[in-house]
C-alpha positions in Angstrom: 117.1 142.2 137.4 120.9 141.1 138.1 123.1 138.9 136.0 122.3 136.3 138.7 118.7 136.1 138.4 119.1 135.9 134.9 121.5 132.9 134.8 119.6 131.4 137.8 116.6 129.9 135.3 118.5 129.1 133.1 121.0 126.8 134.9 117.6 125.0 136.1 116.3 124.2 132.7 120.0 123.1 131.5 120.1 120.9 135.0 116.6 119.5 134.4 117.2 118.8 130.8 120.4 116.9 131.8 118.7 115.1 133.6 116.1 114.1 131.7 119.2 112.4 129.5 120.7 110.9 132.3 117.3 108.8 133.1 116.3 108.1 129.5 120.2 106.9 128.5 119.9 104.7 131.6 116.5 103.6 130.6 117.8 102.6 127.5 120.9 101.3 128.7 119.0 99.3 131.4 116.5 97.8 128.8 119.4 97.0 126.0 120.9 94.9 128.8 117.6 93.0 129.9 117.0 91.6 126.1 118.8 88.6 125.8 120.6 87.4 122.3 119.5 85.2 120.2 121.0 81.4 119.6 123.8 82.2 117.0 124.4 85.7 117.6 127.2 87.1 118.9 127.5 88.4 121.9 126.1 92.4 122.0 123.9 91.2 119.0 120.8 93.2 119.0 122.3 95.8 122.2 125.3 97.3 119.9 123.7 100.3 119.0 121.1 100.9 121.7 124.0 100.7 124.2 125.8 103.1 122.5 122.3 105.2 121.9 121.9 105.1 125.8 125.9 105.8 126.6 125.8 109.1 124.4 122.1 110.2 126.2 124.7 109.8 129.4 127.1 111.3 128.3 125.3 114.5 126.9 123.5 114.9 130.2 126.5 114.8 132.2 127.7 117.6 129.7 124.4 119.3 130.9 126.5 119.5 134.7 129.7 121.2 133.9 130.4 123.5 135.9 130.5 127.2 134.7 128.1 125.7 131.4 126.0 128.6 131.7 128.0 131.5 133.2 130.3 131.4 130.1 127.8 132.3 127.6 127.7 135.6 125.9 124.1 135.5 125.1 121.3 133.0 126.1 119.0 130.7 124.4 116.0 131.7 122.5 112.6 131.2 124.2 111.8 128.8 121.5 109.4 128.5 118.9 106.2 126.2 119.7 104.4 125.4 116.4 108.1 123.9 115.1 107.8 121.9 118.2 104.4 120.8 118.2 105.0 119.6 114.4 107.8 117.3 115.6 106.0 116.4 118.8 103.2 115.7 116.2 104.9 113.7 114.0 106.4 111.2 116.8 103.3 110.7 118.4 101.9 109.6 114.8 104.7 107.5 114.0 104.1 105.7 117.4 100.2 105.3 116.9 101.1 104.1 113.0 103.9 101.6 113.6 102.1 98.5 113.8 98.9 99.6 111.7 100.0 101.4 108.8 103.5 99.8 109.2 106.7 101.0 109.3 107.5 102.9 106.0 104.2 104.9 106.3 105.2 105.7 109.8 108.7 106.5 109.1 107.5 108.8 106.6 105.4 110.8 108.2 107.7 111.3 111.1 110.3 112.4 108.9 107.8 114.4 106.8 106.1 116.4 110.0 109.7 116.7 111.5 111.3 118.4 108.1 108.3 120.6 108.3 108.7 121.6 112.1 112.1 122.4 111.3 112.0 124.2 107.6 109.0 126.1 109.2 107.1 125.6 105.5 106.1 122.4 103.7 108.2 121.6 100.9 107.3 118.4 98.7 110.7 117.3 98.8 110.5 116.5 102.4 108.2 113.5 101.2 110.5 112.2 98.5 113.6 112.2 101.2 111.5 111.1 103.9 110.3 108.0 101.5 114.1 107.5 100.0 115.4 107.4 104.0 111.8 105.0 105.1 112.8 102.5 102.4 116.7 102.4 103.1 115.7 102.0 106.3 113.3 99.0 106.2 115.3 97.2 103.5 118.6 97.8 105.6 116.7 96.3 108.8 114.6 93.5 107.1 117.2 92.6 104.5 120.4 93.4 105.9 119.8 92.8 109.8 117.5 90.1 109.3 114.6 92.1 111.6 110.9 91.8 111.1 109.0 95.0 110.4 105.1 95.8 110.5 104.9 96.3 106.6 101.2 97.0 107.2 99.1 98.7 104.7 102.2 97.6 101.8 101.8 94.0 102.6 100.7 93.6 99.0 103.6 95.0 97.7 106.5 93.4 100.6 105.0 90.7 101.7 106.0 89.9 105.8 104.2 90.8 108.7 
């Protein structure tokens, strides 16, 4: 097999993946621009940061087009490794389904949990206690700070809100 065989799939997946930016930054961008601010806010409001979000997913995928990206590489990519994947695949997908239910500290937590472990490759209980010391930080710095309602689900008892 040539060089340019080899480079061929390759350039595809970096192409495809860029693109997959380029439609989920403009997504983003497109649905940051379609919620409107609230009385009393400023003017970006609630769209700073997913505006910025969606502008870096841009930019990244445009980075995924540069010409020569792939022939200047000494080596190439690894093929991957599938359970680390399907642990942070795994821990999204709960997070989404737990959200509202559970609320979002649970949720936060256990994407951060299943994510650590997808990328450690081994459980390690400390992955809980960060997860948990990020999950609070996080609600407290969105509810308290920013003003925002979050599900507090199954802690109700213990936060009170929604």
């Amino acid at each position: 097999m040539s060089a340019d065989n080899k480079a061929r799939p390759q350039h595809w997946q970096e192409r495809g993946i860029g693109l997959v930016l380029l439609l989920l930054g403009a997504g983003i961008i497109f649905g940051t621009f379609s919620v409107g601010a609230l009385p009393g806010q400023d003017s970006l409001g609630p769209r700073l940061f997913p505006a910025l979000i969606g502008g870096g997913l841009i930019l990244l995928g445009l980075a995924h087009f540069r010409p020569g990206r792939s022939d200047t590489r000494e080596g190439h990519a690894d093929e991957g490794h599938w359970p680390s994947l399907l642990w942070m695949m795994g821990g999204l997908v709960l997070g989404v389904i737990c959200y509202k239910p559970v609320g979002f500290i649970p949720a936060a937590l256990a994407v951060f949990v299943l994510t650590a472990r997808g990328f450690a490759g081994r459980w390690d209980w400390r992955h809980v206690v960060a997860g948990l010391i990020v999950a609070l930080i996080a609600f407290f710095g969105f509810t308290k700070g920013l003003g925002l309602n979050l599900p507090t689900g199954i802690l109700k008892f213990m936060l009170g809100g929604h």
